[in-house]
N, CA, C and O atoms as a printed pandas DataFrame, in Angstrom:
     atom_number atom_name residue_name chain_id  residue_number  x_coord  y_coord  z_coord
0              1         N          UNK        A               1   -7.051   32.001   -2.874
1              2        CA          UNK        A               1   -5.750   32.476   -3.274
2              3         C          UNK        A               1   -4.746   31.314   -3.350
3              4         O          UNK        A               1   -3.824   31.270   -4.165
4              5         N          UNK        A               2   -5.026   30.321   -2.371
5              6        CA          UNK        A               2   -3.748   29.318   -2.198
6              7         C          UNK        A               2   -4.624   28.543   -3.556
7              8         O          UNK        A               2   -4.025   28.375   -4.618
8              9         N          UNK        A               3   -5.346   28.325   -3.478
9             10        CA          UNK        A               3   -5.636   27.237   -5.072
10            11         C          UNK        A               3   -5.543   27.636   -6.456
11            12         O          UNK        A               3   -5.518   26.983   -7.500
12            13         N          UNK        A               4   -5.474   29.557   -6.068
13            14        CA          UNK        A               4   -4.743   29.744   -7.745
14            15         C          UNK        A               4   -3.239   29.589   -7.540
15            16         O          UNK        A               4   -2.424   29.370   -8.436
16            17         N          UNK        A               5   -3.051   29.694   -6.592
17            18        CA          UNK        A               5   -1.037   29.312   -6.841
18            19         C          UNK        A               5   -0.958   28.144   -7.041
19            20         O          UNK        A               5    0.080   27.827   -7.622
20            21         N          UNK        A               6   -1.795   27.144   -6.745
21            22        CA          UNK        A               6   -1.384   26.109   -6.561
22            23         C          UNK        A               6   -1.584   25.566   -8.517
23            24         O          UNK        A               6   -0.880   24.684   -9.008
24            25         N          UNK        A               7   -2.561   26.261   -9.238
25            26        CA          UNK        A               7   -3.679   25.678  -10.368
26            27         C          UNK        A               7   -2.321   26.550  -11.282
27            28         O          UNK        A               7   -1.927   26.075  -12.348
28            29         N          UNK        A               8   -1.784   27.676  -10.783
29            30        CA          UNK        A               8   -0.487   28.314  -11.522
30            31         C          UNK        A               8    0.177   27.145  -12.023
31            32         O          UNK        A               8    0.196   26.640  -13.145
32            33         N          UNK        A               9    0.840   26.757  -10.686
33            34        CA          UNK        A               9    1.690   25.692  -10.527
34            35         C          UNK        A               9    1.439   24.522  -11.200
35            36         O          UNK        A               9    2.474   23.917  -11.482
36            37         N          UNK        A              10    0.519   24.044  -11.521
37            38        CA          UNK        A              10    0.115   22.822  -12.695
38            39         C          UNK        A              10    0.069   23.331  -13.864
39            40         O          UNK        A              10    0.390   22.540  -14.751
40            41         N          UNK        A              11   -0.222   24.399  -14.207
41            42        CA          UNK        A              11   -0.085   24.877  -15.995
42            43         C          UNK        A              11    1.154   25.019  -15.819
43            44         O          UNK        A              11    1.630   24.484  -16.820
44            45         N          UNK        A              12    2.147   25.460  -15.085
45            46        CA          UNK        A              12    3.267   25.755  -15.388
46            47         C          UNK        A              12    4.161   24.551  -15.953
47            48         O          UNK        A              12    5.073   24.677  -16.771
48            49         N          UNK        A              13    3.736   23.389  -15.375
49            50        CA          UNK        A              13    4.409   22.210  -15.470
50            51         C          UNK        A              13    3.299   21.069  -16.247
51            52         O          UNK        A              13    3.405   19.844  -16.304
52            53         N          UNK        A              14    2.730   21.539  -16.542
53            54        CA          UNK        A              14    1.195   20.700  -17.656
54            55         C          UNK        A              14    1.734   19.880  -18.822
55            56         O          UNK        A              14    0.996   19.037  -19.332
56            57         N          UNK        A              15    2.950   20.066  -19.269
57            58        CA          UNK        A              15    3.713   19.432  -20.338
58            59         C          UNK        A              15    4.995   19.309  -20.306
59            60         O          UNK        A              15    5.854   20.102  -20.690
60            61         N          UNK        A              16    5.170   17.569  -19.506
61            62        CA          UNK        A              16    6.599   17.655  -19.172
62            63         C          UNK        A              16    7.306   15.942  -19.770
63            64         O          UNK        A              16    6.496   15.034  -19.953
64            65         N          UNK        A              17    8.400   15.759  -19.950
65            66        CA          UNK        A              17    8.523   14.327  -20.557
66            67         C          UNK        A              17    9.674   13.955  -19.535
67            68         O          UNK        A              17   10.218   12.922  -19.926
68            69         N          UNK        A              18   10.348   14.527  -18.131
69            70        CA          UNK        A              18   10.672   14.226  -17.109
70            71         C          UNK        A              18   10.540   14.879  -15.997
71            72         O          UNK        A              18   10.547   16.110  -15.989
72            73         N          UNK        A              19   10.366   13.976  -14.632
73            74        CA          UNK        A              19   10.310   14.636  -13.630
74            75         C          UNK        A              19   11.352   14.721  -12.955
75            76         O          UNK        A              19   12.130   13.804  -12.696
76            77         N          UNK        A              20   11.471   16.663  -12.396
77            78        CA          UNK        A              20   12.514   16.371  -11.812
78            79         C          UNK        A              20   12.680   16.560  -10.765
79            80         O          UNK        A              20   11.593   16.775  -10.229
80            81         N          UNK        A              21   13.723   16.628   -9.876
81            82        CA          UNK        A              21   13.708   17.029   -7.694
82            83         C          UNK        A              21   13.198   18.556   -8.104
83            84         O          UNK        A              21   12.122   18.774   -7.547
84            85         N          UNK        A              22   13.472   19.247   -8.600
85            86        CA          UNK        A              22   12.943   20.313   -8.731
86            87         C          UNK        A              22   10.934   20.513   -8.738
87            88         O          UNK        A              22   10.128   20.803   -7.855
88            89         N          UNK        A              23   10.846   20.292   -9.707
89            90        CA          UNK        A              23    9.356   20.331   -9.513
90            91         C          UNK        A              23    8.630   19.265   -8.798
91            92         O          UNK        A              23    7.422   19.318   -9.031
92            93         N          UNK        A              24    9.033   18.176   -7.885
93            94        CA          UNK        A              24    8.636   17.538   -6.833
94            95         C          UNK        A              24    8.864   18.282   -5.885
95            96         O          UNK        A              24    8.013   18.250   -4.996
96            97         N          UNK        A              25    9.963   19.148   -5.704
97            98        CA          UNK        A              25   10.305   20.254   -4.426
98            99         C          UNK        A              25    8.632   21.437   -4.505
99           100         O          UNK        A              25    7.768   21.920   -3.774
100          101         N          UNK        A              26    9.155   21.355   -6.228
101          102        CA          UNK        A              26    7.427   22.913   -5.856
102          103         C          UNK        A              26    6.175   22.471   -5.845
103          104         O          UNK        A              26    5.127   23.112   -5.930
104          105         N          UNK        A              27    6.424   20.898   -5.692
105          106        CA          UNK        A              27    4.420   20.607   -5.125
106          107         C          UNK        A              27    4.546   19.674   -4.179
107          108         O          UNK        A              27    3.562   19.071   -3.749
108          109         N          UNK        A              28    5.687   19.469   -3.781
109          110        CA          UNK        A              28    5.313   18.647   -2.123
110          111         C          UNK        A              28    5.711   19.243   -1.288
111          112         O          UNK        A              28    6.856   19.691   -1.232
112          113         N          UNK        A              29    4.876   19.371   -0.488
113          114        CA          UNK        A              29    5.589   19.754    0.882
114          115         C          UNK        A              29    5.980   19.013    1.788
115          116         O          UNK        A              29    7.089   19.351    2.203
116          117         N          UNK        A              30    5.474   17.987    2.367
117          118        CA          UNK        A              30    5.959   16.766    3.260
118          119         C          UNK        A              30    5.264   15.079    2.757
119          120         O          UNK        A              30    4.513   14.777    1.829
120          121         N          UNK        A              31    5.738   14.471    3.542
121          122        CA          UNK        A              31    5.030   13.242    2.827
122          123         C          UNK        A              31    5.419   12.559    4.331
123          124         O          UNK        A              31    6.568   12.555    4.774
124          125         N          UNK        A              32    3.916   11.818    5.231
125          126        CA          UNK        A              32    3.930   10.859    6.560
126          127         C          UNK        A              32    4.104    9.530    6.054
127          128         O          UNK        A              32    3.135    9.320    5.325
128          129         N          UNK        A              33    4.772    8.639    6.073
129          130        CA          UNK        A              33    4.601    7.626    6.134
130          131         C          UNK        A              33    4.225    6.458    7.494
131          132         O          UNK        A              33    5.140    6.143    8.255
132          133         N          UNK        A              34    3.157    6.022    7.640
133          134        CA          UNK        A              34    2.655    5.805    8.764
134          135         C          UNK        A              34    3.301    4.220    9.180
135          136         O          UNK        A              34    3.837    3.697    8.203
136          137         N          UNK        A              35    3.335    3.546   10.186
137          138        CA          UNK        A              35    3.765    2.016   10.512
138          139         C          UNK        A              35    2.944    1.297    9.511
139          140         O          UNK        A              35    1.943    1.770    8.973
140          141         N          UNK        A              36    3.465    0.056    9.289
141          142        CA          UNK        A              36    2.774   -0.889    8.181
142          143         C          UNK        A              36    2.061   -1.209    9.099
143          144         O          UNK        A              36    2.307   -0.914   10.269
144          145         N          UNK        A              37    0.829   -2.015    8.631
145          146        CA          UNK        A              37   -0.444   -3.104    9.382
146          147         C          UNK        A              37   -0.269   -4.302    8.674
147          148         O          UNK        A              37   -0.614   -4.420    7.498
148          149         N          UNK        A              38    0.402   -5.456    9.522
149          150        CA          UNK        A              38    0.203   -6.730    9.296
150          151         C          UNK        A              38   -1.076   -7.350    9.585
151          152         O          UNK        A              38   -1.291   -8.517    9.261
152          153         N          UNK        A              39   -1.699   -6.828   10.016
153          154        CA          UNK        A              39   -2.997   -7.819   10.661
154          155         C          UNK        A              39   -3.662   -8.636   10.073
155          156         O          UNK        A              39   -4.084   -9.647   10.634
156          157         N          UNK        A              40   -3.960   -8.262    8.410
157          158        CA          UNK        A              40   -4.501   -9.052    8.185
158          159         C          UNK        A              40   -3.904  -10.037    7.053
159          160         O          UNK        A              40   -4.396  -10.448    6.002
160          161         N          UNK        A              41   -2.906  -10.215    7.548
161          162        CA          UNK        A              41   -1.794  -11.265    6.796
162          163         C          UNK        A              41   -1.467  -10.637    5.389
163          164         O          UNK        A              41   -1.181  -11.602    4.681
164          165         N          UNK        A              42   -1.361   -9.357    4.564
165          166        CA          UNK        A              42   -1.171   -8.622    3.674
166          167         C          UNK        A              42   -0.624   -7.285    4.282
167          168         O          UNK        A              42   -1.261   -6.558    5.044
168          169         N          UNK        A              43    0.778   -7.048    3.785
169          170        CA          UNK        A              43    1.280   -5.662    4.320
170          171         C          UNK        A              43    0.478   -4.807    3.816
171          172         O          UNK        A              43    0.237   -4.762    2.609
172          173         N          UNK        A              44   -0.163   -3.827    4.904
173          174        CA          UNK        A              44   -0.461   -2.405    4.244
174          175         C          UNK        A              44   -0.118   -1.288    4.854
175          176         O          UNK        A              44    0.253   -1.332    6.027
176          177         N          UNK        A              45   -0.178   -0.208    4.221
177          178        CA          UNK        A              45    0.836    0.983    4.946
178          179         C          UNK        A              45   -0.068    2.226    3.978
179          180         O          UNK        A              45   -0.545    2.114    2.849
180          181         N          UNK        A              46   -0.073    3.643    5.113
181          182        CA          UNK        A              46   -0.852    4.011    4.526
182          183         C          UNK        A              46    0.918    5.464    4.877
183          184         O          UNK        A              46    1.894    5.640    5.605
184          185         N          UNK        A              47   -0.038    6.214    3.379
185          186        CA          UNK        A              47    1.698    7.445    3.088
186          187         C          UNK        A              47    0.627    8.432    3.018
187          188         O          UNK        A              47   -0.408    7.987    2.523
188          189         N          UNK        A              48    0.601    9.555    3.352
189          190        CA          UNK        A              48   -0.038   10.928    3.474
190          191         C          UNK        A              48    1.293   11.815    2.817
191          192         O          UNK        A              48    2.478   12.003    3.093
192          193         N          UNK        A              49    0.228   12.263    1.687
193          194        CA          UNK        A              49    0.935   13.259    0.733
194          195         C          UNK        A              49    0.577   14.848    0.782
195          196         O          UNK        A              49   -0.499   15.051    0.220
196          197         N          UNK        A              50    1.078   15.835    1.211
197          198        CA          UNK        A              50    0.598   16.804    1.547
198          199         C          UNK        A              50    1.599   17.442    0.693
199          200         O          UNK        A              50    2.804   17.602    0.886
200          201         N          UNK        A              51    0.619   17.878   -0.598
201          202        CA          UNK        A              51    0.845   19.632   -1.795
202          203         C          UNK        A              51    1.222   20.930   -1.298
203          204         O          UNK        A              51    0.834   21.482   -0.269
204          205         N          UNK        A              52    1.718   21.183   -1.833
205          206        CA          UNK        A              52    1.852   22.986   -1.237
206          207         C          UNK        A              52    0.680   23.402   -1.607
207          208         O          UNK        A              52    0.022   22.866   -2.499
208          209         N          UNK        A              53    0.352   24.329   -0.991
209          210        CA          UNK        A              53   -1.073   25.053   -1.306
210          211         C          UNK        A              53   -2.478   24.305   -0.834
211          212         O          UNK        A              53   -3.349   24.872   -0.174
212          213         N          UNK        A              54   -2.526   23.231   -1.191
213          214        CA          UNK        A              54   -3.795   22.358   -0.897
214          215         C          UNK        A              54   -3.896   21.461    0.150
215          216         O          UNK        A              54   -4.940   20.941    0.545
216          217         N          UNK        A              55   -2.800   21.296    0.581
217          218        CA          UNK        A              55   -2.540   20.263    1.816
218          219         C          UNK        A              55   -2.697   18.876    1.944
219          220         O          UNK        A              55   -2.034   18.541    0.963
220          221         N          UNK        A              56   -2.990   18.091    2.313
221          222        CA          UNK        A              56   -3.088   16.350    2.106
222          223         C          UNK        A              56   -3.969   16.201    0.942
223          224         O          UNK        A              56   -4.921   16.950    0.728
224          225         N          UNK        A              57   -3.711   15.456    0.377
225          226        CA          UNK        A              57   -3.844   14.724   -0.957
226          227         C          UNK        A              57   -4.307   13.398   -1.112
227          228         O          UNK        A              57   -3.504   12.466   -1.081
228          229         N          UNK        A              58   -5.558   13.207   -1.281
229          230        CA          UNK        A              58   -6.277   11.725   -0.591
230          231         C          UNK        A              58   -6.637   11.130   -1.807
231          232         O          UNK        A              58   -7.458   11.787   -2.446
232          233         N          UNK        A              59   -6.255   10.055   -2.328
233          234        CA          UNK        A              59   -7.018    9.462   -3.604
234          235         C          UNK        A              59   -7.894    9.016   -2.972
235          236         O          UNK        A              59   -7.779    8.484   -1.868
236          237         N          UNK        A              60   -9.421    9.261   -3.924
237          238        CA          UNK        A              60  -10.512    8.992   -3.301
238          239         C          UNK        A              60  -10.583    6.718   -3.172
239          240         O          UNK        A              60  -10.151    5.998   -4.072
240          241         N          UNK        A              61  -11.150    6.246   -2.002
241          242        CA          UNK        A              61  -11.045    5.032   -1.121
242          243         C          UNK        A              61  -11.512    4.237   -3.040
243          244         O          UNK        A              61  -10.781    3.332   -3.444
244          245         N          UNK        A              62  -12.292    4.553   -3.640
245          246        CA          UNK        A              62  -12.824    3.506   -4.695
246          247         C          UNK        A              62  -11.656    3.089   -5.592
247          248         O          UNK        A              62  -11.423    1.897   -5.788
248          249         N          UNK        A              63  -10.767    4.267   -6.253
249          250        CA          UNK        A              63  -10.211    4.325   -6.694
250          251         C          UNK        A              63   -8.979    3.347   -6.680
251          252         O          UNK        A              63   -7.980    3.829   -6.146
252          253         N          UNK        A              64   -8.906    2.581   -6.969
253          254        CA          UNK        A              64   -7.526    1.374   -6.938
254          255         C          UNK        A              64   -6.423    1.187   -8.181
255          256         O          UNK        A              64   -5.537    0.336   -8.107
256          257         N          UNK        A              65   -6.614    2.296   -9.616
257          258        CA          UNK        A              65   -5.807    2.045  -10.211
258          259         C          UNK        A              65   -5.635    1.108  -10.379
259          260         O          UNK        A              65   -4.458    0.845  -10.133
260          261         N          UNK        A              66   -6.258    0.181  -10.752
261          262        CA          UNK        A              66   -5.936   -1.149  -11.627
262          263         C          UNK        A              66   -7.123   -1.412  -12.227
263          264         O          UNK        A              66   -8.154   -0.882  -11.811
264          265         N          UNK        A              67   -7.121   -2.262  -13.275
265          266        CA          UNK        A              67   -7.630   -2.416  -14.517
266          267         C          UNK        A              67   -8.316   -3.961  -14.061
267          268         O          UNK        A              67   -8.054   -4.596  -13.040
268          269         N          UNK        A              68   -8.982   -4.219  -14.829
269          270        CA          UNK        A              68  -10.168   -5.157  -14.551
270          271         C          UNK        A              68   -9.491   -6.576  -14.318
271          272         O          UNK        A              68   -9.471   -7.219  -13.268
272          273         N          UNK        A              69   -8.909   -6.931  -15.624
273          274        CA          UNK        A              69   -7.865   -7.651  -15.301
274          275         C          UNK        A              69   -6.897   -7.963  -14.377
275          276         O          UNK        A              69   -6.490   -9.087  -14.082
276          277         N          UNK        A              70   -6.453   -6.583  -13.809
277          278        CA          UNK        A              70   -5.421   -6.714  -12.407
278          279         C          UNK        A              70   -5.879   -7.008  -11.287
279          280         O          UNK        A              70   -5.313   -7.508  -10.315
280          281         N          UNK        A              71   -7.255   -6.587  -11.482
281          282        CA          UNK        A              71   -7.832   -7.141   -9.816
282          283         C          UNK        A              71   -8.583   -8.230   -9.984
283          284         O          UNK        A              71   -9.214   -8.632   -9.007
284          285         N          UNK        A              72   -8.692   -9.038  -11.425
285          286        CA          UNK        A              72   -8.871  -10.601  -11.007
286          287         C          UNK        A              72   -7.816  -11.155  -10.439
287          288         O          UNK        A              72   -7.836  -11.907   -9.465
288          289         N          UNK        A              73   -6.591  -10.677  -11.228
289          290        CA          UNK        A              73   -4.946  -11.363  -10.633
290          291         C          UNK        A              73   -5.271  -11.214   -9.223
291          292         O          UNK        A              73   -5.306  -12.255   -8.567
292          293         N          UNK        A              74   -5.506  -10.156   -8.655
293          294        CA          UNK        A              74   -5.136   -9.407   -7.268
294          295         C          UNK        A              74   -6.013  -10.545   -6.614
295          296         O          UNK        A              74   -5.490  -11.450   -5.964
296          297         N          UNK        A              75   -7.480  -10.445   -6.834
297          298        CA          UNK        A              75   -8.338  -11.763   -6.336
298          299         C          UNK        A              75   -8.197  -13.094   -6.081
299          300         O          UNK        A              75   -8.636  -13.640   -5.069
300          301         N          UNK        A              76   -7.439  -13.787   -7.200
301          302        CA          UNK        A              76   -7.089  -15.010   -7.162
302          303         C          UNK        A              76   -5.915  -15.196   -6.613
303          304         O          UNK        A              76   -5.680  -16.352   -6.261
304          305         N          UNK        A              77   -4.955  -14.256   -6.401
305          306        CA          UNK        A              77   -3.871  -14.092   -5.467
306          307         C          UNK        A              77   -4.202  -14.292   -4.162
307          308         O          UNK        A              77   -3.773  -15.207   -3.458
308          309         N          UNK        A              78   -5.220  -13.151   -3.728
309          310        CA          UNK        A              78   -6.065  -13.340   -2.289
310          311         C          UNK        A              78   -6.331  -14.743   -1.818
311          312         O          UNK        A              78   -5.898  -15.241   -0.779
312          313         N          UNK        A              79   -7.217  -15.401   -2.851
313          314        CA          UNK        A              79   -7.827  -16.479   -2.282
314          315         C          UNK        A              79   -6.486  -17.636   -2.283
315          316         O          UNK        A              79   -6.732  -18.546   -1.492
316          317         N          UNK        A              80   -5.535  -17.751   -2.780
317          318        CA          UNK        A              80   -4.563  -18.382   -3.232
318          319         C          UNK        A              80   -3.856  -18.276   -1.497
319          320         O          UNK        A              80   -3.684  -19.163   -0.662
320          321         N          UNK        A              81   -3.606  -16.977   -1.460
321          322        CA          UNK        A              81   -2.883  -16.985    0.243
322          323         C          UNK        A              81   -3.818  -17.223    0.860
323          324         O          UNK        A              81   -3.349  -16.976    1.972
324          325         N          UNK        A              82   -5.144  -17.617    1.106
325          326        CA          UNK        A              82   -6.213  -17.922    2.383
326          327         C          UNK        A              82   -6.124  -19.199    2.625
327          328         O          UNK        A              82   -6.164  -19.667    3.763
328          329         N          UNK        A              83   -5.913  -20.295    0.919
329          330        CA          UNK        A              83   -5.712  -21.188    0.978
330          331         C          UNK        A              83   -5.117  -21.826    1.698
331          332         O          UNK        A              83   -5.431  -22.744    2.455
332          333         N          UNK        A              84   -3.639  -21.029    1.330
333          334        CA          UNK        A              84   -2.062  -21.538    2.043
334          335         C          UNK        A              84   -2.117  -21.361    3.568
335          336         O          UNK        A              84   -1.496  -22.006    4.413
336          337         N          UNK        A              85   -2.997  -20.343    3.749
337          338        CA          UNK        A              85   -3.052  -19.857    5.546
338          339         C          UNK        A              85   -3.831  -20.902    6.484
339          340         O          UNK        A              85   -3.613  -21.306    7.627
340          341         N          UNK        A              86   -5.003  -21.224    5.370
341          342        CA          UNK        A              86   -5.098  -22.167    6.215
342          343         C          UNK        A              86   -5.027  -23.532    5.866
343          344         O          UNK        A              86   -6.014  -24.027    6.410
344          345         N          UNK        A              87   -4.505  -24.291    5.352
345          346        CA          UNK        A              87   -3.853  -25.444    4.999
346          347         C          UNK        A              87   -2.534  -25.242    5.947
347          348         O          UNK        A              87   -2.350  -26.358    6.433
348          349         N          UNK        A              88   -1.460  -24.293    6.477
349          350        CA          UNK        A              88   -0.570  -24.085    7.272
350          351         C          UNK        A              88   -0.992  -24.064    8.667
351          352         O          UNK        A              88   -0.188  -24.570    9.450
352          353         N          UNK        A              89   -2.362  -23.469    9.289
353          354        CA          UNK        A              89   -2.936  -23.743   10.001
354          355         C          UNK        A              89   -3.492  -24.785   10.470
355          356         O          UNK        A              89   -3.793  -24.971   11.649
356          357         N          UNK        A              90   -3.661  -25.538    9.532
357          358        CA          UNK        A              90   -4.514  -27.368    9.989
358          359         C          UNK        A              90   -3.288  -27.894   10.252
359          360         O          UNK        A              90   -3.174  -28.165   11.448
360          361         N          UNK        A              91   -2.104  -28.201    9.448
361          362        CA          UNK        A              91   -1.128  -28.921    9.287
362          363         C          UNK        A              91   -0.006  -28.448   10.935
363          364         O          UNK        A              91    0.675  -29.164   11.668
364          365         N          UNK        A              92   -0.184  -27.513   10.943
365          366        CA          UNK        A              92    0.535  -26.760   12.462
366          367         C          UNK        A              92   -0.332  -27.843   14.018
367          368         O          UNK        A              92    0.067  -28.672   14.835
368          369         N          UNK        A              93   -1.680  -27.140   13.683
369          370        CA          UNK        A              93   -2.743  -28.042   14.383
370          371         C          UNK        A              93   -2.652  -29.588   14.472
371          372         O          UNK        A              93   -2.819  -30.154   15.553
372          373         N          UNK        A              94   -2.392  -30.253   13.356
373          374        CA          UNK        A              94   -1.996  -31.746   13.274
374          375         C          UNK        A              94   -0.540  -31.989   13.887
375          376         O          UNK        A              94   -0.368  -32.973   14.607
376          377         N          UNK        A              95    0.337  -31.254   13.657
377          378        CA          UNK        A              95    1.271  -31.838   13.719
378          379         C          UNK        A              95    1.972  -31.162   15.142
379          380         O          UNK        A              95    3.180  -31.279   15.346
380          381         N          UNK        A              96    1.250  -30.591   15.899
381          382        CA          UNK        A              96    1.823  -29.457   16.992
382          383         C          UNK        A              96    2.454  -30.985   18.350
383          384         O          UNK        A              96    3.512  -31.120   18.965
384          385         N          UNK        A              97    1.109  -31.879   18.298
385          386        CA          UNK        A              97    1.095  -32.912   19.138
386          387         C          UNK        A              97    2.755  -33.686   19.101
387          388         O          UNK        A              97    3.516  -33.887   20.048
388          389         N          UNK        A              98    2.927  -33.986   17.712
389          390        CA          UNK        A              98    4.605  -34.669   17.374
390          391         C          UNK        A              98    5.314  -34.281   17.214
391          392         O          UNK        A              98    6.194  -34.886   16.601
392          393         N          UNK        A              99    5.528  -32.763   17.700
393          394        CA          UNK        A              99    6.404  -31.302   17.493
394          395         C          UNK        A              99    6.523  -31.550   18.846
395          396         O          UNK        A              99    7.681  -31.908   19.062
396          397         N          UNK        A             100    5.824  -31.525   19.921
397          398        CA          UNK        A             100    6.178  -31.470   21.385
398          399         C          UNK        A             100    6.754  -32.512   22.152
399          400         O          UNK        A             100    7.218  -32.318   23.276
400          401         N          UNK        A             101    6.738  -33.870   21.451
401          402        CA          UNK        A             101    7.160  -35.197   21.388
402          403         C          UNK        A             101    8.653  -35.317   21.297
403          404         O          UNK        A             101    9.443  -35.804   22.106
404          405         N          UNK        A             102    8.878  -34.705   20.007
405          406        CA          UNK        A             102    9.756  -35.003   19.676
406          407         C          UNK        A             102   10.984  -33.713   20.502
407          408         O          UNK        A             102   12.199  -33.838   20.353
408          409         N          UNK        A             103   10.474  -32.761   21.185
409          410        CA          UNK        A             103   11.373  -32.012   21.485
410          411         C          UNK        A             103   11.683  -32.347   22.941
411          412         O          UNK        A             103   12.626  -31.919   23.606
412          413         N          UNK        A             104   10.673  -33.232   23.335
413          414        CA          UNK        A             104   11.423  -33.701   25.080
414          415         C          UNK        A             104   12.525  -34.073   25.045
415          416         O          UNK        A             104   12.891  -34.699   24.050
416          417         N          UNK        A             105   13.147  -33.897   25.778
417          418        CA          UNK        A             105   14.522  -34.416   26.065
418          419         C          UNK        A             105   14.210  -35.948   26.593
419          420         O          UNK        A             105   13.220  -36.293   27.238
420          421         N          UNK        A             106   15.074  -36.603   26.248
421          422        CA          UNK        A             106   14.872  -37.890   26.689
422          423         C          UNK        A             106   16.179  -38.310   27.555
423          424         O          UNK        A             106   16.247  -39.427   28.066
């Protein structure tokens, strides 16, 4: 019953050329936004979208919306910051010794 109201609710709105607070009001019901994760030196943050009728709303994990092209960008971006992370890391490491030198008080 809740998935024909809900399957109503998409033909009703199946052909639209703006969205408005209105029909975001009749298919969301809440939306979690959870703490970001820095950990692994790339912000990520995960948002739980929960529909009326159907309840959380999960794009399936493969799915990344981007195009073949975007996730070479996305790739060479990656390796581009691992670079910098650790080239900032050696150079911290080298230079930590004349960082502590120079901050004695004399």
């Amino acid at each position: 019953m809740r998935a024909d109201k809900f399957i109503e609710l998409v033909k009703r709105y199946s052909d639209f050329t703006e969205l408005t607070p209105q029909m975001l009001n009749e298919f969301i019901e809440k939306v979690i936004v959870h703490e970001a994760d820095k950990s692994s030196g790339e912000r990520k943050q995960i948002v739980d979208i929960y529909l009326n009728y159907i309840g959380n709303f999960a794009i399936p994990e493969k799915y990344d919306g981007l195009t073949d092209e975007e996730r070479e960008v996305q790739r060479a971006l990656e390796e581009k910051r691992a670079r910098q992370r650790a080239y900032s890391r050696n150079w911290y490491a080298k230079n930590k010794d004349k960082k502590e030198v120079s901050e004695k008080p004399a």
